[in-house]
N, C-alpha and C positions, 0 to 999 in steps of 0.2 A: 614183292616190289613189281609195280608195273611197269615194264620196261620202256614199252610204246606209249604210253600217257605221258611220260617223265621227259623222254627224246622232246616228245612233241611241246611237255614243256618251256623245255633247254630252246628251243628256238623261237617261241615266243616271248622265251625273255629275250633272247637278243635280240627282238624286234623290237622292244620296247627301250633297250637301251639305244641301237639304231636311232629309232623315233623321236627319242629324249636330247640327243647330242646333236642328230641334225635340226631339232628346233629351233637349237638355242645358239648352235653353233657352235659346241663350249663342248668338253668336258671327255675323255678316258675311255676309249672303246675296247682295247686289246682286253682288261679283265673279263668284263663281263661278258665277252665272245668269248674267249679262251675259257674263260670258268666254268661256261653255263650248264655242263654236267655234276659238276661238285655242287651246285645250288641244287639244282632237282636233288639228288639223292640226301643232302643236307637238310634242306627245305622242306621236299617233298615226302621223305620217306625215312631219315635218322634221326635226325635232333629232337628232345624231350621240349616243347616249347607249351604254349597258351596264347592265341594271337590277344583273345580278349584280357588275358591279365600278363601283360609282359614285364612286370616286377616278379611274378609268381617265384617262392625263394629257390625251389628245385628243379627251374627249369636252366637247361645246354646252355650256356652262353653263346653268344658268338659274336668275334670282332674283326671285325674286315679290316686289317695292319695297313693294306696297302692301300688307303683310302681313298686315293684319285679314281678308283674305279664304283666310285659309290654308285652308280646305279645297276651295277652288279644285286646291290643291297637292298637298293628302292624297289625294286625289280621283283625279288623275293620277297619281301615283305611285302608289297602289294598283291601279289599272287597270294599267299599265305592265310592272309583275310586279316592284317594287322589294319591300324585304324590308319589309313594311307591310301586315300581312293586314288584312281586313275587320272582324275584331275591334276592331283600333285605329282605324278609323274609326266604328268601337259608341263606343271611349272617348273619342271627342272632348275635349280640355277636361278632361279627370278627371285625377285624379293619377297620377305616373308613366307616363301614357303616350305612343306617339312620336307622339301627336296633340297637341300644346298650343296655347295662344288664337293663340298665332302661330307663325310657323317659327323653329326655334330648330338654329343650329348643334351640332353633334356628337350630338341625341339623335334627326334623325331621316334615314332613309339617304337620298340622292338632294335633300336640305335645303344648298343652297349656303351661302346665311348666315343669320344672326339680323333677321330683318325685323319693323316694326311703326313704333317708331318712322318717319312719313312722311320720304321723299323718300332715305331712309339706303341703301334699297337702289341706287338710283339710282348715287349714290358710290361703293358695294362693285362696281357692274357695272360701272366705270370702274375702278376697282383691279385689276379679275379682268382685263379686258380690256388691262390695260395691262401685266400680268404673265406676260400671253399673248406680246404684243407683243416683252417684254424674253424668254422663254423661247426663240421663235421663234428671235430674236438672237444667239442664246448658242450654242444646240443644234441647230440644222437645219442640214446642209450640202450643198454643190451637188450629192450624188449620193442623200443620204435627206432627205426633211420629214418630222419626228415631233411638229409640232406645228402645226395650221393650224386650230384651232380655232375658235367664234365663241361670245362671251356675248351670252344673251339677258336682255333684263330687261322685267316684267312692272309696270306707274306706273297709277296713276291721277291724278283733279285735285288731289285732296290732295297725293301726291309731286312734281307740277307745280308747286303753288302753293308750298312748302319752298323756303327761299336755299339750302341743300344743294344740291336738284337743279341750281337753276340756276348754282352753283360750279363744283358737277363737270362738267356737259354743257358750261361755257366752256371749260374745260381739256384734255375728252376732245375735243373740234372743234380748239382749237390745235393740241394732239399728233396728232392724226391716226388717232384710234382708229377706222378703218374694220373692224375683228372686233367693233365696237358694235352689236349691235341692239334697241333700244327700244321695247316694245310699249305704247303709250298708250291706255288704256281710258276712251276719251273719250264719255260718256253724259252730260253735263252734267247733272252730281247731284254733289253733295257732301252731308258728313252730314247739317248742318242744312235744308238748301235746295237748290232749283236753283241750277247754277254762278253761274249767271246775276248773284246777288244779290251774288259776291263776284270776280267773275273777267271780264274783257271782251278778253283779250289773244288773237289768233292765234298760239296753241301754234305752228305752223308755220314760219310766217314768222320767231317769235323761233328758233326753232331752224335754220332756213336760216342766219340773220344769225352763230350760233355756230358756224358751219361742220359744219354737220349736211347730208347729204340728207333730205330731208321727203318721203311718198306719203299720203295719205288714202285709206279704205277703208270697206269695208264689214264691220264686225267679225262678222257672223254669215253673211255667202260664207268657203264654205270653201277655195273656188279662188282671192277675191282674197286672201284671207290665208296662201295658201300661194306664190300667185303675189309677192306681196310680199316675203315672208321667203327665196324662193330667189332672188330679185333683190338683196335685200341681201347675202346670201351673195356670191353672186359680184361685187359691186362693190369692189375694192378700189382705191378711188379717194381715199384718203384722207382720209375721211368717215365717220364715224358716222351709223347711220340710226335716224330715227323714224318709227314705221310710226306713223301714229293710225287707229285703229280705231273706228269710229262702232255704238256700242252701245247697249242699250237694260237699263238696270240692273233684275234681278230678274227678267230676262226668262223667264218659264214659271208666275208668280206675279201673273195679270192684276190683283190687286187693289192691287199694289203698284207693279208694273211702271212703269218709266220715271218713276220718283217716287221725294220724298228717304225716304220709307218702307219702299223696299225696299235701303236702304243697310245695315241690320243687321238684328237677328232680327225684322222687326214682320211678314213676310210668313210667320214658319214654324206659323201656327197656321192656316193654307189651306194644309199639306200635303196633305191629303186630296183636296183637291179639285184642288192642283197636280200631282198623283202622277198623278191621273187624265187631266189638260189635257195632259199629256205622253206618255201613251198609257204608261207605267208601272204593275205591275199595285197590287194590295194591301197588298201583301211589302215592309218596307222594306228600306232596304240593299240593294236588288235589282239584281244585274248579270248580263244576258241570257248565255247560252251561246256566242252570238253575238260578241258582243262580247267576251268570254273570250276564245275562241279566236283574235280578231281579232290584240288583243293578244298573247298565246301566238306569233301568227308572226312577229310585228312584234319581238318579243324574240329567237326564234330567228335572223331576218334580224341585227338587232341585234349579237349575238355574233356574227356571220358576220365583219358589218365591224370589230367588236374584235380578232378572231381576223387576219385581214387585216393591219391596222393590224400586228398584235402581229409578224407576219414582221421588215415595215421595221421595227421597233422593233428586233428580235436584229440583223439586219445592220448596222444604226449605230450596237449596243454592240459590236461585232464589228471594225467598220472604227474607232471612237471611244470605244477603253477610256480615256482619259484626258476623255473629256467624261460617260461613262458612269459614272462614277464622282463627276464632281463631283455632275452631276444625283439619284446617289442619294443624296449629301451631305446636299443642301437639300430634299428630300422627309424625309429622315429629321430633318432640324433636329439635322442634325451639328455641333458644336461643337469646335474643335481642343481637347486636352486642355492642350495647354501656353500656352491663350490667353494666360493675364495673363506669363506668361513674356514673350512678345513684345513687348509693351509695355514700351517701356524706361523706366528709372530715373528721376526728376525730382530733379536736382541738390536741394541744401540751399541752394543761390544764387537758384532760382528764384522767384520772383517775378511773377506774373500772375497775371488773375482764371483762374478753373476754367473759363469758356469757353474758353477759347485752351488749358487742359489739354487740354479734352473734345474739342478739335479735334484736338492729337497723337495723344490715346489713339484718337480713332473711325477715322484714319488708320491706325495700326497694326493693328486690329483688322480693318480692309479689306482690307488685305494680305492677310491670313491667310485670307479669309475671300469669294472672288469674289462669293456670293452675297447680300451683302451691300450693299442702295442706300440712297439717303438723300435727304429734298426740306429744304425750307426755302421760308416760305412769303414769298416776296420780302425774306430775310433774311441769306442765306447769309454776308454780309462781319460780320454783327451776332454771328449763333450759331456763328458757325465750325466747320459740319459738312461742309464740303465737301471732298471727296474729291480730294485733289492728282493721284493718279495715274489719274483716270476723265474722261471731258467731260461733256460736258451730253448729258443724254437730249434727244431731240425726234423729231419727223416723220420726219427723214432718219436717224437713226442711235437704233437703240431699246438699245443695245449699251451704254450709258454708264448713270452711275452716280448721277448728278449729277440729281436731278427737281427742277425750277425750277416751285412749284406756281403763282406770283403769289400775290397779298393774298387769299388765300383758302383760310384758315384751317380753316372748315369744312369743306371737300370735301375739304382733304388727309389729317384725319382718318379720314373715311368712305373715301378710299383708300387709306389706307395699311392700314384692313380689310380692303377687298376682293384688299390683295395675302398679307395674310398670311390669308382663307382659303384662297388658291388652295395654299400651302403650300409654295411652291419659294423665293422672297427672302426674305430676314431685312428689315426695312425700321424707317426712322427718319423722323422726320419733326419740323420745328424751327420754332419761334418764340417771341417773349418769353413769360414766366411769364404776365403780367396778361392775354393773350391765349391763355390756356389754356381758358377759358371758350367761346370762339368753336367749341373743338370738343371739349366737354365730351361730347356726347350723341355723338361716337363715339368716344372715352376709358370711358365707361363701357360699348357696348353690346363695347368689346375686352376687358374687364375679364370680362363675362357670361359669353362666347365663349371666351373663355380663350386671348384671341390674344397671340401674342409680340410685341408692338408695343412700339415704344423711340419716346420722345417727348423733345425736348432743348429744355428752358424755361430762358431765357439772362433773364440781367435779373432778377435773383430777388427783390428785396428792396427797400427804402428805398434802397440802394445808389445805386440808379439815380439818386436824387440831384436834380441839376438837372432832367431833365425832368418832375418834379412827381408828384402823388398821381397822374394819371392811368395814370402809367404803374409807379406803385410796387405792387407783389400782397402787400399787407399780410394780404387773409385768401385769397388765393390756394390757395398750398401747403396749410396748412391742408384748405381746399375739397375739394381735391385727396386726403386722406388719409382722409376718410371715404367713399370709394366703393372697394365689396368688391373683393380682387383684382387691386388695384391698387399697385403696388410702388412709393412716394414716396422718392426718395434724392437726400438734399442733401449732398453732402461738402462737406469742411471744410477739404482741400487735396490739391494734385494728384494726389497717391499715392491718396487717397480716391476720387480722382474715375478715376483709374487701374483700382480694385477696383470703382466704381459701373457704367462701361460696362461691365466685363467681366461682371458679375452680370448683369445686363439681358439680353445675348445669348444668356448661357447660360440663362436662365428657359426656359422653354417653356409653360408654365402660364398666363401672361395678359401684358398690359402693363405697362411700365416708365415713370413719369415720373424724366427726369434734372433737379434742378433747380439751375442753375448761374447766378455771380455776373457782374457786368459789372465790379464794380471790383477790385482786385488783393488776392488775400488772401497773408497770409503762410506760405511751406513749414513744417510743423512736424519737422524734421530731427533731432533729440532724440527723437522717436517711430521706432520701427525700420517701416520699408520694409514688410514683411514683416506688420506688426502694422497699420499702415492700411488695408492693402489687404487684405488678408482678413477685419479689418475689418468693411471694409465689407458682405461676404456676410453674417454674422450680423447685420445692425442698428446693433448697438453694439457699444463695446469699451471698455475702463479703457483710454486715453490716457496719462492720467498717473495712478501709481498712487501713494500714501501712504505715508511713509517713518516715519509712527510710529504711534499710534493712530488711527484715523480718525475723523474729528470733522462732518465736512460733504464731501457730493457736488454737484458741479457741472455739471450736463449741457447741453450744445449739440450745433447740427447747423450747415453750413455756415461761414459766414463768421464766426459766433459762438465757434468755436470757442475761435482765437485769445484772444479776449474770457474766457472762461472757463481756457483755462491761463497767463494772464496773472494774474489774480486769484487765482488757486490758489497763485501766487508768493508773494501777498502774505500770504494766508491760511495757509501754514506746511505744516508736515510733516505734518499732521493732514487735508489736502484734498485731493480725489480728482477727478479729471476724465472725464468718460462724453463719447466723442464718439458722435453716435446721427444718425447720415445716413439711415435708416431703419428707422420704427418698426412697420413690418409686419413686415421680418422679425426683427424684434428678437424681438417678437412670437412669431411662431413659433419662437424657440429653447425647447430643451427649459428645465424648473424651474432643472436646478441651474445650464444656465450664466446664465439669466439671473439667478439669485441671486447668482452670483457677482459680479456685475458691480454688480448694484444689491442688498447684504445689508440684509434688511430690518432688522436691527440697527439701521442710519443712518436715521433719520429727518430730519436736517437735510440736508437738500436743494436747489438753488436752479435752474430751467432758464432761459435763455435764447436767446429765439429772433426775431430781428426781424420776426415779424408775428401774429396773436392769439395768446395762450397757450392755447386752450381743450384741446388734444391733450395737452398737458404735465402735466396734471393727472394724470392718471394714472400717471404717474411720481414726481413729487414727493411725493402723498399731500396729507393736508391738512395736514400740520407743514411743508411744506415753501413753496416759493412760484415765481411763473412773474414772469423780467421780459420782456414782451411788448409787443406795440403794439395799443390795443385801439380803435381810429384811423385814420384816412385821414393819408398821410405831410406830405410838406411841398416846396415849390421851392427846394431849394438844396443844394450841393454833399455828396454823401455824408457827409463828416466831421462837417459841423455836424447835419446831418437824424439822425444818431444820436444827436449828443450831446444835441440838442433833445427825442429821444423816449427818453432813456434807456439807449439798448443802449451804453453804455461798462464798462468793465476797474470802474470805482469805483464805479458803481451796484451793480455783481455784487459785489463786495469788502461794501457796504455789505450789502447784503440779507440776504448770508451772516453775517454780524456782528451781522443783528439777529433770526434765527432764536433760539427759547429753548435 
């Protein structure tokens, strides 16, 4: 390692992050001063990468957790020689370019995920790393390894101090994610203050206690931070590591330095005199020729070992056209075309809530579909997504399909991110509706992302009955429909729920909430097979359609259904029944079907949905009316908790009857 090239680089990055913040005005000084030796040695001299193919399957990951300091990252990757000219470090922050306030998935090359929200990365470097784990498993055999990778991930105290992190780092210690490396940017600063004021815990220690290896260091030696992270490397002792790094936040910025001052832009109006402390000349955005060419070799070497890599790669699609083949499968986010084919029929006898559907259909779909896993967050007998022909994932066996995340909700969100950026499993992940909150903030940054995540929220409704308001998600769903990108689908019986998985896996575009019943609803068998289930891919459909003039529309999603072609009975030949399991993509169908389906002719309209109506309005109009629950539920048995709040067959009959 070149010691004096690397120094020299560490403060040409921070000249560039200097240069970037005082541009713009805007943006996180403390990391990318304080880091800028863990980048040189990362950057410059450790990590297995490819600037020119930064999918490449076997290279380091790395996720900058603490993402307010993204030009830490713009920084290094522009040095690196990734596709990230100098220019875009001019537009820091500006519109459209692959510089934004934080790292953001798919817009900048060499950007592992969507980081800012704290401690999230954390979660995704536990997803990636676990997805490594399961690859390894799958695809490596006892004459080629094409996959021995390691994630790195980049925390500060803020992502320390987040329940996220500490979810994921219990769960990544259970499993035994030794390809974990965790670089803690420990400067005792947080934004408002010294840690001091808010934090007294030995990171360490709690990390040993979670079945972590722990080293402390010296975050600005460039040999103990290289000597650390080749040490992690080669421990495969089934442990994850955290390296903590003992840093000095804003370091190159004496006025701010080692103060909660140099946490965001207060130190960038002492560039001047920073540029100069650092032996940088005038010129902003200045990067030595030196260090150019440094770089330059370090990318040439780089391709060397891709090129390398790339041999054993042809020989184990050579010796393993039947693994090679799956493997381009799940990189390509191959979907079999006769999915919903395979999933078989649900009798007109049948009978049970849409969990125990959603459990046949997610089994059939497994079959089909190897790269296909699924957790459940200490739920699995409750949501019923677990996999009959797979075991349990764990330490010994990464091969299985089955991820047992425990009560912890949160982290299995933020990994079932981190698996679907890495982009090889299709992944799900289960717990009740009311607990859908718990990992809201990685629900939406999958949404951002545009990840194909599938979420199975069991327990949907008042339904749930006797265990009380606490556990009934009266504005849950709801909740759940106003974040962009996000696909909400409640069916209304199994066939529904049949066409709802199958929609889900086939997305690619962002995540899926599945939201399903705990009590039993009724088969609607009188609707054709065919007409549910496809369905459910456009949103809505005319269920039951009006045998004379049409007089009033009835709309429901889930368990309401029923409820609504019940009433339609009563209400005559003139009553039309809309089932809408999903009003996203209802949404996106074109004018004329969805006129079809709702002619704005009808103004008498009635929806029914058992928890707030505020979403329904927009359907109904103002002629029309929503019977909702605008209320916390009630303790006691399903049947009565409706009829208590209204959601019955006679309230719907009534409402509709007293429309003008």
């Amino acid at each position: 390692m070149d010691n004096a090239i690397l120094s020299q680089a560490a403060n040409e990055a921070r000249g560039l992050a200097i240069d970037a913040v005082h541009a713009c005005s805007s943006g996180h000084l403390g990391l990318p001063l304080g880091s800028a030796e863990i980048g040189a040695v990362l950057f410059g001299e450790a990590m297995r990468f490819d600037p020119d193919a930064p999918k490449w399957l076997n290279r380091d990951r790395f996720i900058l957790s603490a993402g307010h300091g993204s030009m830490f990252l713009y920084g290094w990757l522009h040095l690196s020689g990734f596709d990230l000219s100098i220019e875009e470090i001019r537009n820091f922050r500006q519109l459209h370019s692959k510089t934004p306030g934080h790292p953001e998935f798919h817009e900048t090359p060499g950007v592992e995920a969507t980081t800012g929200p704290l401690g999230q990365g954390i979660g995704n470097g536990v997803g990636y790393a676990l997805s490594s784990k399961m690859a390894a498993a799958k695809f490596n055999t006892a004459d080629h390894t094409i996959i021995d990778s390691h994630v790195v991930v980049l925390a500060g105290d803020g992502c320390m101090q987040e329940g996220v992190a500490a979810e994921a780092a219990a769960f990544a210690g259970h499993v035994g994610l030794d390809n974990l490396i965790l670089f803690y940017d420990s400067n005792d600063v947080t934004l408002d203050a010294m840690a001091e004021v808010t934090q007294s815990a030995d990171t360490c220690a709690r990390f040993a206690a979670l079945g972590w290896d722990t080293v402390t260091i010296d975050g600005h030696d460039l040999d103990a931070v290289l000597e650390a992270f080749e040490n992690a490397k080669k421990s495969d002792n089934g442990k994850p590591k955290l390296i903590e790094c003992k840093t000095e936040i804003g370091r190159g910025i004496p006025e701010v330095a080692g103060t909660a001052a140099g946490h965001g832009e207060g130190g960038a109006k002492f560039a001047e005199s920073a540029r100069k402390g650092l032996g940088l000349p005038e010129e902003t955005f200045f990067v030595s020729d030196a260090v150019r060419d440094y770089f330059a070799e370090r990318k040439e070497a780089r391709k060397a070992d891709h090129a390398a890599w790339q041999e054993t790669f042809q020989a184990w699609q050579a010796a393993n056209p039947e693994l090679a083949k799956l493997l381009e499968s799940g990189l390509s986010l191959e979907v079999p075309g006769d999915l919903l084919d395979r999933v078989p029929e649900f009798g007109n006898d049948y009978a049970d809530a849409t969990r125990s559907a959603g459990g046949t259909v997610l089994n059939a779909i497994a079959d089909a579909m190897p790269l296909l896993v699924t957790g459940s967050a200490d739920l699995f007998g409750s949501t019923k997504n677990y996999l009959k022909s797979s075991g349990d994932l764990g330490r010994d066996d990464f091969g299985q399909r089955n991820i047992w995340y425990g009560i912890r909700e949160h982290a299995m969100g933020a990994i079932c991110n981190g698996i679907a950026y890495d982009g090889l499993f299709r992944t799900t992940g289960a717990t009740f509706t009311v607990f859908a909150d718990y990992l809201r903030p990685s629900i939406r940054l999958a949404a951002l992302s545009h990840l194909p995540v599938g979420y199975i929220f069991t327990h949907d409704s008042v339904g749930v009955g006797e265990d009380g308001p606490t556990h009934q998600p009266v504005e849950t769903v709801s909740g759940l429909r106003v974040i962009p990108n996000l696909d909400v689908i409640r069916p209304g019986d199994p066939e529904e729920v049949a066409g709802a998985f199958v929609a889900a896996v086939e997305r690619t575009d962002g995540p899926t909430a599945l939201i399903l019943t705990r009590q039993k609803v009724a088969t609607q068998g009188q609707i054709p097979v065919k007409d549910r289930r496809e369905g459910v891919f456009r949103g809505g459909y005319v269920a039951v359609r009006e045998t004379a003039e049409l007089e009033v529309i009835l709309l429901a999603s889930g368990s309401e259904l029923d409820l609504a072609i019940k009433a339609a009975e009563q209400l005559g030949a003139g009553a039309r029944v809309v089932s809408m399991p999903c009003m996203e993509r209802f949404d996106r169908q074109p004018d004329e079907y969805r006129e079809s389906v709702l002619p704005s002719t009808c103004r008498k309209r009635v929806a029914i949905e058992a928890g707030v109506g505020c979403p329904w309005h927009r359907y109904v109009g103002l002629d029309g009316k929503v019977i909702g629950i605008e209320r916390f539920g009630l303790s006691a048995p399903a049947p009565i908790v409706f009829e208590q709040l209204g959601i019955t067959t006679e309230n719907v009959v009534e409402t509709a009857k007293s429309l003008g």
